[in-house]
SERO-4910 file (N, C-alpha, C, O; in steps of 0.05 Angstrom, whole numbers):
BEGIN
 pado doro    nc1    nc2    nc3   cac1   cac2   cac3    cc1    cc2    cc3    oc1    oc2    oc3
  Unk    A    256   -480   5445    280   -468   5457    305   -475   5441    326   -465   5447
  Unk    A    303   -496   5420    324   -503   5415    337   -480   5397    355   -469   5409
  Unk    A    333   -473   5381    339   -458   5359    361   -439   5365    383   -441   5354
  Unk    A    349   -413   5389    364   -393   5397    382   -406   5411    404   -397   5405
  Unk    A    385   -432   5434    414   -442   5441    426   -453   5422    448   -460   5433
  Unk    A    427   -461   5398    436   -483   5384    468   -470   5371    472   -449   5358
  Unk    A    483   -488   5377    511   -484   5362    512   -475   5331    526   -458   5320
  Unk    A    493   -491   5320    488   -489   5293    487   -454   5284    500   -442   5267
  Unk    A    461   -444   5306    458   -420   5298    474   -390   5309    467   -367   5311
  Unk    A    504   -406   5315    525   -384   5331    553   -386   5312    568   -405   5315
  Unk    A    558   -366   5294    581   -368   5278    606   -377   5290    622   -391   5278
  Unk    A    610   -364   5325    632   -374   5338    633   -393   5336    652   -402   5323
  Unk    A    608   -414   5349    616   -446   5354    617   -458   5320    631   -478   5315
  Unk    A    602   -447   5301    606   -468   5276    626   -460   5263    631   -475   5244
  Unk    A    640   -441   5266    667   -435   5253    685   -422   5264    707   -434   5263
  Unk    A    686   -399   5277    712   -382   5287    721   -408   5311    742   -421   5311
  Unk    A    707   -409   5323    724   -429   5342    742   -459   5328    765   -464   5335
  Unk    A    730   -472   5312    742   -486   5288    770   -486   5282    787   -504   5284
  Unk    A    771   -451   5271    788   -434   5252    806   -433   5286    831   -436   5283
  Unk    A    801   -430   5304    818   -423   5326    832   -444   5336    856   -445   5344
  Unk    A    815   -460   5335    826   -491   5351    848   -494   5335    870   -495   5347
  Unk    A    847   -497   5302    862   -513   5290    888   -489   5290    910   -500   5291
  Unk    A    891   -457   5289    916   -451   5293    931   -451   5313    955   -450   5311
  Unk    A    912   -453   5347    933   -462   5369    945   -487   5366    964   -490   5381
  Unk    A    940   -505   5351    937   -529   5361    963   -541   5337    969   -565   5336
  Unk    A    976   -516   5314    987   -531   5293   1017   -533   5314   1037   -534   5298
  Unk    A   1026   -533   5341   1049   -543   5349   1040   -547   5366   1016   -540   5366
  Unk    A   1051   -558   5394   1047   -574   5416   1054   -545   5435   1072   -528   5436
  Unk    A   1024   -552   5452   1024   -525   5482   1036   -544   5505   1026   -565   5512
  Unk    A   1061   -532   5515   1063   -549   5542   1050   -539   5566   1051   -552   5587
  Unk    A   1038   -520   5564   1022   -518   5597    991   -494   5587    986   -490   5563
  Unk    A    976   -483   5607    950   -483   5610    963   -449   5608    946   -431   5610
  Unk    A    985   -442   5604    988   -411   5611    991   -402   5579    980   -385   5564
  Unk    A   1005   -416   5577   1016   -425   5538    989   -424   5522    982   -405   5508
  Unk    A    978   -442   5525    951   -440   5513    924   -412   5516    910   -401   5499
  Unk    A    925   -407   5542    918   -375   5546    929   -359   5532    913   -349   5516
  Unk    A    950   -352   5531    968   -341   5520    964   -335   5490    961   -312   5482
  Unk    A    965   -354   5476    960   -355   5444    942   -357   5436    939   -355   5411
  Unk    A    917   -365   5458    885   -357   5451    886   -329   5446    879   -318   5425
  Unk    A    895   -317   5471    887   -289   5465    911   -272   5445    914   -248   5448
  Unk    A    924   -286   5427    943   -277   5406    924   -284   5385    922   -267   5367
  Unk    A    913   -301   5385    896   -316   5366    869   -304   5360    859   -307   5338
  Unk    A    859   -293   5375    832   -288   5379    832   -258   5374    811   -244   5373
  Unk    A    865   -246   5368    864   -217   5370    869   -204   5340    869   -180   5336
  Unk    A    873   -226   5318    879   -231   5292    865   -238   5271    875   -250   5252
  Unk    A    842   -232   5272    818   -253   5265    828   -242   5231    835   -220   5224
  Unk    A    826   -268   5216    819   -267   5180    790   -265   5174    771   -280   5172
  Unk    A    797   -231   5169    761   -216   5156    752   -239   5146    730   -247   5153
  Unk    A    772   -255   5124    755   -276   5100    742   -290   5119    717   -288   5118
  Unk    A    753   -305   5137    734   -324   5158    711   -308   5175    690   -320   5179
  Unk    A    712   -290   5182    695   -280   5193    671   -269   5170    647   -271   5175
  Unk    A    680   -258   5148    657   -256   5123    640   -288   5123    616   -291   5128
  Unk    A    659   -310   5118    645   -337   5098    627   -341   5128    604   -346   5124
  Unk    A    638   -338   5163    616   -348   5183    583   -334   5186    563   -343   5197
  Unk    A    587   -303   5170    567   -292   5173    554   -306   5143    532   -318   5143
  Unk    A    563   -304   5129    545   -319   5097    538   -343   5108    516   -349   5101
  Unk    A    548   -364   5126    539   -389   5128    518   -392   5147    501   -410   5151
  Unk    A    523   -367   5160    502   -363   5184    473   -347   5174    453   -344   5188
  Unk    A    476   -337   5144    457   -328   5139    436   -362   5131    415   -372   5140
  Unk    A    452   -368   5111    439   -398   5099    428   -416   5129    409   -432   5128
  Unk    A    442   -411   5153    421   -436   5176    403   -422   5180    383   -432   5188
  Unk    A    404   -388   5175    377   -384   5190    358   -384   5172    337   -390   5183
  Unk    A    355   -380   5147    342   -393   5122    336   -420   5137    322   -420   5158
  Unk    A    348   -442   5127    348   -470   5141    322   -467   5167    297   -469   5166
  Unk    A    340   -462   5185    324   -459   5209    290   -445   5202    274   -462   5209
  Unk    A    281   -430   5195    260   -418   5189    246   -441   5168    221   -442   5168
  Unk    A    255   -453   5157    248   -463   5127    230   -491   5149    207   -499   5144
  Unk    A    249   -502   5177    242   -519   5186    222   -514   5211    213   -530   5228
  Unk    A    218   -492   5208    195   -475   5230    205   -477   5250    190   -486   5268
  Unk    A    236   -471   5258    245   -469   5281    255   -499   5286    276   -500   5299
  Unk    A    245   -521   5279    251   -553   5292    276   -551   5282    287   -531   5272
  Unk    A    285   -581   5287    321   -594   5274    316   -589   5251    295   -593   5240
  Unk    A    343   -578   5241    346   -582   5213    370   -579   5201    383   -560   5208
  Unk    A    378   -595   5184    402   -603   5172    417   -578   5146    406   -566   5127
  Unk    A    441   -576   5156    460   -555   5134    473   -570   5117    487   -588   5127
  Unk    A    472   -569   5090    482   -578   5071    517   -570   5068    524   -553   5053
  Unk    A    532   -583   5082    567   -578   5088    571   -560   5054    576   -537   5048
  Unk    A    568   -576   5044    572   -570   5012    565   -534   5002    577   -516   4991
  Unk    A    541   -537   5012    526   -514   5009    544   -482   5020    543   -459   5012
  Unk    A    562   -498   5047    578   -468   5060    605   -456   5046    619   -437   5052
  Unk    A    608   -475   5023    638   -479   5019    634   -456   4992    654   -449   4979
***
């Protein structure tokens, strides 16, 4: 079961969310409405380039993943760049 839940193998959690966190987050949110707010400013803007390199990196885990018959298996950071 692990495989299909795994963060590893979801472009959102191994990168767009990343790429998201780090532009709400380059000034200070003072409240929970603020931060709603510029998620969905944020989320409505996406950079094709980042969304291209999450699908190429997502091609290489599932390579990975298969290579490891489905078990854990490790992504070479180096390898996504």
């Amino acid at each position: 079961m692990w495989p299909t839940n795994s963060p590893d193998l979801n472009p959102v959690d191994y990168k767009i969310w990343g790429v998201l966190q780090e532009r709400l987050y380059k000034t200070s949110i003072k409240d929970v409405d603020e931060l709603r707010r510029r998620t969905a400013e944020e989320w409505d803007k996406p950079d094709k380039h980042i969304i291209d390199k999450a699908v190429g990196d997502w091609r290489k885990r599932l390579r990975a993943c298969v290579a490891a018959g489905g078990e854990r298996f490790e992504v070479n950071p180096r390898c996504e760049h």
